[in-house]
C-alpha positions as CSV (number, residue, x, y, z in Angstrom):
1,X,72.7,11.1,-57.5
2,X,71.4,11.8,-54.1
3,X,72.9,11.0,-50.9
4,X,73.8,6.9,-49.2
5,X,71.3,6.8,-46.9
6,X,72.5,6.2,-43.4
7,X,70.5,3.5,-41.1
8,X,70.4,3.2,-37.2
9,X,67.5,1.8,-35.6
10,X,65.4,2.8,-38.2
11,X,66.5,6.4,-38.4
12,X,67.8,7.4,-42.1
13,X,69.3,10.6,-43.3
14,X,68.5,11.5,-46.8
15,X,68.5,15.2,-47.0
16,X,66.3,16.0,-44.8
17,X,65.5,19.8,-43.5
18,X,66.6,20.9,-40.2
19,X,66.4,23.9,-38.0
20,X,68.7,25.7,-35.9
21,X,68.3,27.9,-33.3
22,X,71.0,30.6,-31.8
23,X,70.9,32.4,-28.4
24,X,70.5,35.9,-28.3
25,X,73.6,37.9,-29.5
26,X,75.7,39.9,-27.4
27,X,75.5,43.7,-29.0
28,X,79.8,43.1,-29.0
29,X,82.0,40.6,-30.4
30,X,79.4,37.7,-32.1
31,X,81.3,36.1,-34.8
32,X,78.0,35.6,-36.9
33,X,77.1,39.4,-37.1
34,X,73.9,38.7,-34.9
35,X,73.8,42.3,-33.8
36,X,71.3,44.9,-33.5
37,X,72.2,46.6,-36.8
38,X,72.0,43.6,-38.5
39,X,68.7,43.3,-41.2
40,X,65.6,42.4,-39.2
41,X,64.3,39.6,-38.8
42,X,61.8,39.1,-41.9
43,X,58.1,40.2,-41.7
44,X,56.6,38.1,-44.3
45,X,56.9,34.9,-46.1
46,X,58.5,36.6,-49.3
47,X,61.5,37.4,-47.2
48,X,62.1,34.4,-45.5
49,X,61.6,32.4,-48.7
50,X,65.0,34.3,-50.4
51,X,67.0,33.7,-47.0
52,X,66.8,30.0,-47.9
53,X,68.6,28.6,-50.5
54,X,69.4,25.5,-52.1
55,X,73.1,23.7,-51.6
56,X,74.6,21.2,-54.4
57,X,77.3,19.2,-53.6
58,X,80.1,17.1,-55.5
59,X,81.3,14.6,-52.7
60,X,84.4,11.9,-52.9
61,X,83.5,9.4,-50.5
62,X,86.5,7.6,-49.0
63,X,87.0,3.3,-50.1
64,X,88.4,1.6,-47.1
65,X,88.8,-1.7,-49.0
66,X,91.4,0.3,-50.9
67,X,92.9,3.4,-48.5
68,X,95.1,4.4,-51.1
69,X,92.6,5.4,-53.9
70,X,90.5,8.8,-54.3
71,X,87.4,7.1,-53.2
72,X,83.4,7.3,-55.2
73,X,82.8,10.8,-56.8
74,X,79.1,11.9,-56.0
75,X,76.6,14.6,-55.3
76,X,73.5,15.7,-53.5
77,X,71.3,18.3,-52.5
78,X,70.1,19.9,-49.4
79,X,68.8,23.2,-48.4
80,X,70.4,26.1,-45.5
81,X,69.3,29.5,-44.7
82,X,71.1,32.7,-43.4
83,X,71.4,33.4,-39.8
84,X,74.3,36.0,-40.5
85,X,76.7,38.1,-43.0
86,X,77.4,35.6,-45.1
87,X,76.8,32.7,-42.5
88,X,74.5,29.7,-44.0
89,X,73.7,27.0,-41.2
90,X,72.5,23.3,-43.0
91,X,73.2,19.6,-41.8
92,X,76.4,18.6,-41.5
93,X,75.1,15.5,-43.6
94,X,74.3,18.0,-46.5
95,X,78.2,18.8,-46.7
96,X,79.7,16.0,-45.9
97,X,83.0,14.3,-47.9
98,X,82.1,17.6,-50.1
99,X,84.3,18.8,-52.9
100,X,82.5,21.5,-54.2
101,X,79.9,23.4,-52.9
102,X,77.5,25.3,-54.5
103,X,74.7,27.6,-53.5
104,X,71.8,29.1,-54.9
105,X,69.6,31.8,-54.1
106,X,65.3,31.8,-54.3
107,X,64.7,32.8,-58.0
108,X,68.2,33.1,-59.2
109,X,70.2,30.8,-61.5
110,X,73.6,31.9,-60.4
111,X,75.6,29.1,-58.6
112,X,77.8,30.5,-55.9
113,X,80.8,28.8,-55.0
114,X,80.6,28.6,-50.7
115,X,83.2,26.4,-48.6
116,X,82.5,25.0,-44.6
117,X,83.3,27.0,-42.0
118,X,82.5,25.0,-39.4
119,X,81.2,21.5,-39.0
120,X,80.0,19.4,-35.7
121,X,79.7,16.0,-37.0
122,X,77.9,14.7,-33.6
123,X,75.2,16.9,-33.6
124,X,75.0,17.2,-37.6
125,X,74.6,21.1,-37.9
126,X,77.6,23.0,-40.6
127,X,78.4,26.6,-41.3
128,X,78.9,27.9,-44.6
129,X,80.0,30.7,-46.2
130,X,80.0,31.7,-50.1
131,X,83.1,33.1,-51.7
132,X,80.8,36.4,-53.0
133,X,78.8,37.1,-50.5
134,X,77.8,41.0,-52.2
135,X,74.6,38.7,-53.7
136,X,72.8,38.3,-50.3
137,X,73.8,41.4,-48.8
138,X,70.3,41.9,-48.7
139,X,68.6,39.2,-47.3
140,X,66.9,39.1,-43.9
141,X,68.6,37.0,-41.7
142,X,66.4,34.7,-39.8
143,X,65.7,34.9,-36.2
144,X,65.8,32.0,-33.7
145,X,62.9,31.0,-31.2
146,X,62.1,28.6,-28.6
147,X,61.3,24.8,-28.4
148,X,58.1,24.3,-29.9
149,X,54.6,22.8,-28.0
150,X,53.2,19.7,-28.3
151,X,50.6,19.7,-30.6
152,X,51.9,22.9,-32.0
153,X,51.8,23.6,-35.7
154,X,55.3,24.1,-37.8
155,X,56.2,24.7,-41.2
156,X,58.6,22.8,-42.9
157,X,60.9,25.1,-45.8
158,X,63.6,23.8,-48.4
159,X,64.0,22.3,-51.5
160,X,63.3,18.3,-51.5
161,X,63.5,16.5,-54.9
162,X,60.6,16.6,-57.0
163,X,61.1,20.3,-58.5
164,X,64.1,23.0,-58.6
165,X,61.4,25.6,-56.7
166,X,61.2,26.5,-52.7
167,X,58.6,24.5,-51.1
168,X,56.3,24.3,-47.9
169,X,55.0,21.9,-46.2
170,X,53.3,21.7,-42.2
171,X,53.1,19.7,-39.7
172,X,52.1,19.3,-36.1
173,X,54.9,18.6,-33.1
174,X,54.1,15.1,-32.1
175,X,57.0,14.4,-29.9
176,X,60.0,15.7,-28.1
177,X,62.4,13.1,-27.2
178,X,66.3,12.4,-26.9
179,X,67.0,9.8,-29.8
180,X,70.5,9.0,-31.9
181,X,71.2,11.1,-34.8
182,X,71.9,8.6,-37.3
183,X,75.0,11.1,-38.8
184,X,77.5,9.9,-36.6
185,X,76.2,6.5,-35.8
186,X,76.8,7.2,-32.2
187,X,75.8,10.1,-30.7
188,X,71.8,10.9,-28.9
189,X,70.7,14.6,-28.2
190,X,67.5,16.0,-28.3
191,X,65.1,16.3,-31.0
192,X,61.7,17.1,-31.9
193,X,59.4,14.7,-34.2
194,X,57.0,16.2,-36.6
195,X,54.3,14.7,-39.0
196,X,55.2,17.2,-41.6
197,X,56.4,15.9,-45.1
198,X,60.1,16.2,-45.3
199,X,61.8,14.6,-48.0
200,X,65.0,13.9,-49.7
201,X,66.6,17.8,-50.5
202,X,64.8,19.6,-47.7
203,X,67.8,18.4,-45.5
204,X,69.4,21.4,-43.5
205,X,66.1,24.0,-44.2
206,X,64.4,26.0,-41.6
207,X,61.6,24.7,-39.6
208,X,59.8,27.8,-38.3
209,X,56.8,28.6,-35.8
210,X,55.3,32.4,-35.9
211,X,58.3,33.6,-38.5
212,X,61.3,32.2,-36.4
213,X,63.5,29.0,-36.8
214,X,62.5,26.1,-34.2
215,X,64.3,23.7,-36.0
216,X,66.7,22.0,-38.8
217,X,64.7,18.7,-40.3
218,X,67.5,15.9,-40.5
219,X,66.0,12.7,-40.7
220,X,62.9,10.4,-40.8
221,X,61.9,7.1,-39.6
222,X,62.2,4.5,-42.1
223,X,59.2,2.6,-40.4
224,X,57.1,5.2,-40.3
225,X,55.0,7.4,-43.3
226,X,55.5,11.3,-42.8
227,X,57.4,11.2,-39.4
228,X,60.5,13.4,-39.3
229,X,62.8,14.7,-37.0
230,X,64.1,18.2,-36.5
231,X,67.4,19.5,-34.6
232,X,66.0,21.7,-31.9
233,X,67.2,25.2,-30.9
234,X,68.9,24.0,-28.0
235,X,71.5,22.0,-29.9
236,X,71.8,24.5,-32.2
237,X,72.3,27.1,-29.7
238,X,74.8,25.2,-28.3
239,X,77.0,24.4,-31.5
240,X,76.8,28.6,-32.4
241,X,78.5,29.1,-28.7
242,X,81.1,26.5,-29.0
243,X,82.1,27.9,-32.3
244,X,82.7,31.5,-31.1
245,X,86.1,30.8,-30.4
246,X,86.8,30.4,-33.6
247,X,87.1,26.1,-33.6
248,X,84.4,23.0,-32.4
249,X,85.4,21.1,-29.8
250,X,82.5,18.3,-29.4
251,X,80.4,17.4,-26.8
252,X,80.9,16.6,-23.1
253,X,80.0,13.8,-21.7
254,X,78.9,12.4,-18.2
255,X,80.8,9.0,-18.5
256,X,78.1,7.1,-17.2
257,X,75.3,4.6,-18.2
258,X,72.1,4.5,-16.0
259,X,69.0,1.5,-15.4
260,X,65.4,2.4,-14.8
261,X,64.5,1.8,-11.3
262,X,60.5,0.4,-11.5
263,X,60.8,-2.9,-10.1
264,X,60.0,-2.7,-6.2
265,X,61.8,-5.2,-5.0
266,X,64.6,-3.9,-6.4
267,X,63.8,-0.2,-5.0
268,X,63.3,-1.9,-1.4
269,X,66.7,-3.8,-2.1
270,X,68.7,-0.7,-2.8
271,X,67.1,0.9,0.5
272,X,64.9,3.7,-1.7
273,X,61.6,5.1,-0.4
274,X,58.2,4.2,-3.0
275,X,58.4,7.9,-4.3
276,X,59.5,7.3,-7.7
277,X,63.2,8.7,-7.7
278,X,66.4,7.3,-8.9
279,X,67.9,5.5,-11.5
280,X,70.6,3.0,-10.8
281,X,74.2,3.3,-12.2
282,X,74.7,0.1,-14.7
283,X,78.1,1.6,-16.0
284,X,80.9,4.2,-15.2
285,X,83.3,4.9,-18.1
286,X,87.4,4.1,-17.0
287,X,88.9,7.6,-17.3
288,X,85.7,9.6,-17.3
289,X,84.6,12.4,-15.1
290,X,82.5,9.7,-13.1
291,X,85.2,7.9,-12.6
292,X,86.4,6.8,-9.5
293,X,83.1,9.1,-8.1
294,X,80.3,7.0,-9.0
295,X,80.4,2.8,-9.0
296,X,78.4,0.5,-10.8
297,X,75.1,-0.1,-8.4
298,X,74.9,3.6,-6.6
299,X,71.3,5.1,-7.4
300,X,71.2,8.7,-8.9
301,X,69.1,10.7,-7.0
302,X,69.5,14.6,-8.5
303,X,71.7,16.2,-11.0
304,X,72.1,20.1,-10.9
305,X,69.4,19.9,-8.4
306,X,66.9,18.6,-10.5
307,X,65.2,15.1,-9.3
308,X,65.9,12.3,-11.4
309,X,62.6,9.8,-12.0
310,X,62.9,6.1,-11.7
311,X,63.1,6.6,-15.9
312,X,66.1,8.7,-16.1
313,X,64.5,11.9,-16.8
314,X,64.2,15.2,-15.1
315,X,62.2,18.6,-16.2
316,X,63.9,21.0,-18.0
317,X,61.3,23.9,-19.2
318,X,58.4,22.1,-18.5
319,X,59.4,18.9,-20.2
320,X,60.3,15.5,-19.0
321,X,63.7,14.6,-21.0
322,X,66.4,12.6,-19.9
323,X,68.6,13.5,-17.4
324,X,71.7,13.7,-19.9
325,X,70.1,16.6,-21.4
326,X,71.6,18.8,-18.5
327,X,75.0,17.5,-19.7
328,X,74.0,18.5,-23.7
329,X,74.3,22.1,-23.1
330,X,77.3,22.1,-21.0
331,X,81.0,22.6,-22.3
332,X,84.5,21.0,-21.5
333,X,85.3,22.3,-17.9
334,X,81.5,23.3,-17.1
335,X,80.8,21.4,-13.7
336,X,77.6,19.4,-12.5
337,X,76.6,18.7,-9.4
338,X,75.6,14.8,-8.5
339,X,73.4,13.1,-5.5
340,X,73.4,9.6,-5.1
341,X,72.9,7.1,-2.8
342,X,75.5,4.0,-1.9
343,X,74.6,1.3,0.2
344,X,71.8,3.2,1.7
345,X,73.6,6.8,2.5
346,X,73.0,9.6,0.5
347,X,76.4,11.2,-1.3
348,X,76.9,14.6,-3.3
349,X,80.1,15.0,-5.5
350,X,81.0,18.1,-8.3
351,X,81.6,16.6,-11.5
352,X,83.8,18.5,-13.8
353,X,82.8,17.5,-17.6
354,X,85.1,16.7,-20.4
355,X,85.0,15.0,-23.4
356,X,86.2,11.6,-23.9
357,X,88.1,11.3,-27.7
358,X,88.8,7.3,-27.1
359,X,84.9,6.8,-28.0
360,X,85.4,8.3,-31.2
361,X,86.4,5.1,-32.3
362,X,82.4,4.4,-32.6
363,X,81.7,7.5,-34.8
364,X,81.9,7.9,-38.6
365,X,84.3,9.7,-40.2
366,X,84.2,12.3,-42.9
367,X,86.2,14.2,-45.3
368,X,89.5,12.6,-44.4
369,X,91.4,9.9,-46.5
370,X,91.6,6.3,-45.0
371,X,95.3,5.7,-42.9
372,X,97.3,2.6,-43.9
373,X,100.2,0.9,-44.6
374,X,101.3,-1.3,-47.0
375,X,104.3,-3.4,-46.6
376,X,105.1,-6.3,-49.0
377,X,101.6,-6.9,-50.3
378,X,99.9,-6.5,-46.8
379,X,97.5,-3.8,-46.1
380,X,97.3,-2.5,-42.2
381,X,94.3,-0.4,-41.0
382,X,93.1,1.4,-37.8
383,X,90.1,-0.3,-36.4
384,X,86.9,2.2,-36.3
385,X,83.3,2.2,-37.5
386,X,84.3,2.7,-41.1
387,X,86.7,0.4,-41.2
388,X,84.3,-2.2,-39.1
389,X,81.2,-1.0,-41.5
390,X,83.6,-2.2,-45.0
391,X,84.7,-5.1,-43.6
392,X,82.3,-7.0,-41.1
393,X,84.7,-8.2,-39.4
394,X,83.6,-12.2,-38.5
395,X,87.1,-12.9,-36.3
396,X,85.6,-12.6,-32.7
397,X,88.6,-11.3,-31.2
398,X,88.5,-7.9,-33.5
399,X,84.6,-7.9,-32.6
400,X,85.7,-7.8,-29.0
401,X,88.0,-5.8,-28.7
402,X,85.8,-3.0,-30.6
403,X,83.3,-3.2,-29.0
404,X,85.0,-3.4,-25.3
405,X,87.8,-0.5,-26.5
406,X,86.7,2.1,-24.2
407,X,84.9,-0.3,-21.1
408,X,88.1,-2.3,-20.7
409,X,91.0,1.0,-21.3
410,X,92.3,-0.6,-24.1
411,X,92.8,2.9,-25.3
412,X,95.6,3.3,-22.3
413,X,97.8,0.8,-24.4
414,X,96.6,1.2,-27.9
415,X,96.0,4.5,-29.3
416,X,95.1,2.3,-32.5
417,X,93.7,-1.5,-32.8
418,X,95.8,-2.4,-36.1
419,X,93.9,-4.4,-38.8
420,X,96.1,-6.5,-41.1
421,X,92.8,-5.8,-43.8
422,X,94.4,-6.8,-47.3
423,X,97.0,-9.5,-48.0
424,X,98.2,-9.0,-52.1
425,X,99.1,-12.4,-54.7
426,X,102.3,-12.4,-55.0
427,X,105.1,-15.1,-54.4
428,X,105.7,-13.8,-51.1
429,X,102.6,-13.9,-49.5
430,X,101.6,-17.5,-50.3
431,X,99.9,-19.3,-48.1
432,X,98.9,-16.3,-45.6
433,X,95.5,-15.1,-47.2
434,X,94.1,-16.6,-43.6
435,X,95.5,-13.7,-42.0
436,X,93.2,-10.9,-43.4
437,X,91.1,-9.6,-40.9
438,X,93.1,-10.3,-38.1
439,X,94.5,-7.9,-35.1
440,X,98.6,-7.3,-35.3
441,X,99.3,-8.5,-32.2
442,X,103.7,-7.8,-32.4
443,X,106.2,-6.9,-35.1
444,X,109.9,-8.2,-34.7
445,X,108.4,-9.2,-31.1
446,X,107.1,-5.8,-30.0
447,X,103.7,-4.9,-29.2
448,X,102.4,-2.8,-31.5
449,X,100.2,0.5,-30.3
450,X,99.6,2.4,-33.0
451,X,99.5,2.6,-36.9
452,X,102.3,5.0,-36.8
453,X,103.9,3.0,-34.6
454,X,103.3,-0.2,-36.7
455,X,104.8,1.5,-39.9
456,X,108.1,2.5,-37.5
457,X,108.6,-1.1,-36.5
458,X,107.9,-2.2,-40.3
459,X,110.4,0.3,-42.1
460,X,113.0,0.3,-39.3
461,X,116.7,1.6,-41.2
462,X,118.1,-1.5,-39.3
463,X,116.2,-4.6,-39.6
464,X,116.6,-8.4,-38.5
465,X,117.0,-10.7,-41.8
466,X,113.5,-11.6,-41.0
467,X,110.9,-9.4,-40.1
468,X,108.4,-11.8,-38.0
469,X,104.5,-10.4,-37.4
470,X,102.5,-11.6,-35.1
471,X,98.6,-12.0,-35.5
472,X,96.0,-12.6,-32.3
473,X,94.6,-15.8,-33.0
474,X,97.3,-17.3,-35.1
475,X,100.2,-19.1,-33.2
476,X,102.0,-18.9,-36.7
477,X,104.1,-15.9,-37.9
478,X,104.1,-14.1,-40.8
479,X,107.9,-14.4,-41.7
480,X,109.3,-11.2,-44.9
481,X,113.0,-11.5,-45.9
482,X,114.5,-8.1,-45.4
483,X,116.7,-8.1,-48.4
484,X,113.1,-9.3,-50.0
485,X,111.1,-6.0,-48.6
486,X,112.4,-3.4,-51.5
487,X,112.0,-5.4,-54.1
488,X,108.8,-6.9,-52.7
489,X,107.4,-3.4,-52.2
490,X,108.1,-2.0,-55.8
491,X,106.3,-5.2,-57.6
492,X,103.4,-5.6,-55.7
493,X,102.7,-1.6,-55.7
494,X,103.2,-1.7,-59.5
495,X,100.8,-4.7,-59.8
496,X,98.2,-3.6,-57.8
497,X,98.6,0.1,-58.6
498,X,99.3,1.4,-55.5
499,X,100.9,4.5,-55.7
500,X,101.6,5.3,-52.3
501,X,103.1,2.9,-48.9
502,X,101.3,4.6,-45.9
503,X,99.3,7.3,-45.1
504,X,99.5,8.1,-41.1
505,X,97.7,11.1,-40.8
506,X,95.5,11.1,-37.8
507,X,92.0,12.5,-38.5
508,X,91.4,15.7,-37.6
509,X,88.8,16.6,-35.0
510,X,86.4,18.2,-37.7
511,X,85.8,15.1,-39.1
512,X,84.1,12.7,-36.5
C-alpha cells in the first residue's frame, strides 16, 4: 500500500526522490559529523549506490470524523541517503504519521529499525537515524554541491516501485522556479524541475550532478508526463542549520503579499519611472513584521539591496527568483532591509523577521491525534485544514472565517475556531442534527476562545441546571440538563464506543 497522494494545483506527492544539500561544515561542533575526518565523499558510483537506502514505513493516519479512534494503519516506501554518522536525510512525506520505520541497506536483507530525528513539515526534508548504526559505519557519506544549470544534466537515484533493486534514471534541469510544496498544502520555496523519471518509491533519494547531491525529488506534476520536482540545496542547507540547535523552528516570513506592476497607467499613477522596477503591496499581514511598516498600495522598490522587477523577482546567483527567496534563507530574528515608495517619496525601513504560528491553521498536520471533546453526544473540533479537508464544510460562516483567520486577527480573540462536528442519536439530542458543522459561538453565555477553553465551560464543577450553547447562525440554543450530563455522557460513549471525552493536547510544532 503506497502512500495517499496529496493534490495542489496539480502538484502530487507520491514518493518521490529528493535531494538535499548542506553547507560546508565547521571543522568544530556540527551535529551531523560533517567534519574533515569523516569518510570522503565517494569516488565512484559503487559507493554512492550503498549510501542510499531504501525506507519502509507502517503509518496510522489520523480519522477526524472520529478523533477518538486510532486512525487507518498503512505503509509506504521511499528512499534516503547518508550525509552523516548515522544521519539519513529523506522527505518528510516518506515518514510521515509513521509507526515503524525501517531501513535497508544496497544488497542487504537486513531491516534496521531507525526513528525521526528531525522533521520540517514546510519544507518536506526529515532526519533519521537507525537504532544500530555499526552496519553503515562504512559508507561514504555523500557530499553536497550547488544549484544546478539550466539545461544541465542530473541523475535521479532511489528505489521507485517496480523492483526491490537501486535504480537510475537522468534527466535534464528544465526549470528553476519558487512553487508550493504540496506536503503541507501551504507553504512555496524554491525548487528545481527536471524531465527525469521519478516515480512512486524514489521519494526522498539523492539527485546528484558530478558525484554530489543537488537535490531531494519530492513530487511531480499530475498534468504533465516525466516532470518532477526536486528540493534544492538551498532549502536543504537551510533546514541542516536550523536544526543545529538541537530543535526546528519553521520558516520566517515577510508578512506581505505583492502585485505585478506591468500596466503603465498604473506605473504613471503610482508616480514610478518606465524602468521596470517595483511591485505593489496588495496585502500586509495584522501582527507581522510588515506591519504597521508597509500599507496596502506602497510600491517595493529593493530588498537587501537587491532591485525588485515589476514581476516580483530579483537575482540571486545569477537567477531571477522571486523576491521572497531572500526571506527563505533567513531565520527568526535575521533582519532585512526594505525600499519602497508611498505616495511618490521613496522610504527605507529594517524589518526584523519572525515567524507567524496563527497561519498554521492552513497547514496539514502529522503524527499527532485529532483534539476534541465530547459532551452529551456532541463532538467539538478545532477548525484547521484537516478538519476543513474531512468535512467540507458548506456553512458560509465557517468558510469565512477560515479563510479570513489570519487577514482579520481573529487569532487575537480565538486561539481556536470551535466546530460542533458530530451530534450522536440519542434521546437527548433530538431534533439538533441541524447544528453539525456549525461554529460555537458561547457556552452558558460566554464566548468561547479555545477548545480547552470550550471543554472548561462544558465540565465546570458548578454548573447552571441548564447548560445553554450557542451556535453562529442559529438564533436557537442547544439546551443539556445538568443532572442529565453524567448519565448522558456514560450512554452515548458506551453506544458509540467512545472510550475517551476530550483530548486537548495542542499539536506540537514538529507536526505542521
Amino acid at each position: 500500500m503506497k502512500f495517499p497522494l496529496l493534490i495542489l494545483s496539480g502538484l502530487i506527492l507520491h514518493a518521490l526522490p529528493a535531494t538535499a544539500q548542506a553547507p560546508a561544515p565547521a571543522p568544530a561542533a556540527d551535529p551531523f559529523g560533517l567534519t574533515p575526518d569523516t569518510p570522503a565523499a565517494p569516488a565512484n558510483a559503487a559507493d554512492i549506490y550503498r549510501s542510499v537506502v531504501r525506507i519502509e514505513v507502517s503509518t496510522q493516519v489520523a480519522d477526524y470524523r472520529t478523533p477518538w479512534n486510532s486512525g487507518r494503519f498503512g505503509g509506504g516506501t521511499g528512499s534516503g541517503f547518508l550525509i552523516g554518522p548515522n544521519r539519513f536525510l529523506t522527505n518528510a512525506h516518506v515518514v510521515s504519521n509513521a509507526r515503524r520505520i525501517l531501513i535497508n541497506e544496497r544488497g542487504s536483507s537486513v531491516k534496521h529499525p531507525a526513528k525521526v530525528v528531525y522533521v520540517a513539515h514546510d519544507c518536506d526534508l526529515a532526519i533519521l537515524e537507525v537504532e544500530d548504526a555499526a552496519p553503515f559505519a562504512g559508507l561514504s557519506h555523500l557530499d553536497f554541491g550547488d544549484v544546478p544549470q539550466l539545461e544541465s544534466q542530473v541523475r535521479v537515484i532511489g528505489y521507485p516501485v517496480g523492483g526491490d533493486r537501486i535504480s537510475v534514471t537522468r534527466g535534464v534541469v528544465s526549470r528553476i522556479d519558487f512553487r508550493p510544496y504540496s506536503h503541507s498544502q501551504v507553504d512555496s520555496h524554491l525548487v528545481v524541475q527536471i524531465d527525469a523519471a521519478i516515480n512512486p518509491g524514489n521519494s526522498g533519494g539523492p539527485v546528484l550532478q558530478n558525484n554530489k547531491v543537488v537535490g531531494v525529488a519530492f513530487q511531480g506534476l499530475r498534468q504533465a508526463d516525466n516532470t518532477g520536482y526536486m528540493i534544492p540545496t538551498p532549502v536543504i542547507r537551510r533546514f541542516l542549520k536550523d536544526v543545529e540547535d538541537g530543535e526546528y523552528d519553521h520558516y520566517v516570513d515577510l508578512g506581505a503579499t505583492e502585485f505585478a506592476l506591468f500596466n503603465p497607467a498604473m506605473r504613471r499613477a503610482l508616480q514610478l519611472p518606465d524602468n521596470g522596477i517595483g511591485v505593489m503591496v496588495a496585502s500586509v499581514t495584522p501582527e507581522g513584521p510588515c506591519d504597521k511598516i508597509l500599507q496596502a498600495g506602497d510600491v517595493l522598490l529593493s530588498i537587501d539591496g537587491k532591485p525588485i522587477d515589476n514581476a516580483g523577482n530579483i537575482d540571486v546567483d545569477g537567477e531571477q527568483v522571486v523576491l521572497h527567496e531572500i526571506v527563505e534563507r533567513k531565520f527568526e530574528g535575521d533582519t532585512v532591509e526594505l525600499e519602497f515608495q508611498r505616495a511618490g517619496e521613496k522610504k527605507k525601513a529594517t524589518i526584523t523577521l519572525t515567524a507567524f504560528p496563527a497561519a498554521r491553521i492552513f497547514a496539514l498536520c502529522y503524527g499527532e491525534r485529532p483534539r476534541f471533546v465530547f459532551f452529551c453526544g456532541l463532538t467539538f473540533q478545532p477548525l484547521d485544514l484537516n478538519l476543513y479537508a474531512t468535512y467540507q464544510f458548506s456553512d458560509p460562516r465557517v468558510r469565512k472565517t477560515y479563510q479570513n483567520y489570519v487577514k482579520d486577527t481573529i487569532f487575537k480573540e480565538r486561539e481556536d475556531v470551535v466546530i460542533l462536528t458530530r451530534v450522536e442519536s440519542d434521546a437527548l439530542t433530538t431534533y439538533i442534527g441541524g447544528y453539525a458543522g456549525k461554529m460555537v459561538d458561547e457556552i452558558n453565555g460566554v464566548k468561547v476562545t479555545s477548545l480547552k477553553h470550550a471543554h472548561e465551560l462544558l465540565y465546570a464543577e458548578k454548573q447552571p441546571e441548564f447548560i445553554t450553547i450557542k451556535c453562529e447562525g442559529i438564533s436557537r440554543p442547544i439546551i443539556v440538563p445538568s443532572a442529565e450530563v453524567a448519565a448522558a455522557n456514560k450512554r452515548i460513549m458506551q453506544t458509540s464506543g467512545i472510550y475517551q471525552p476530550a483530548n486537548l493536547e495542542a499539536p506540537s510544532s514538529d507536526s505542521r
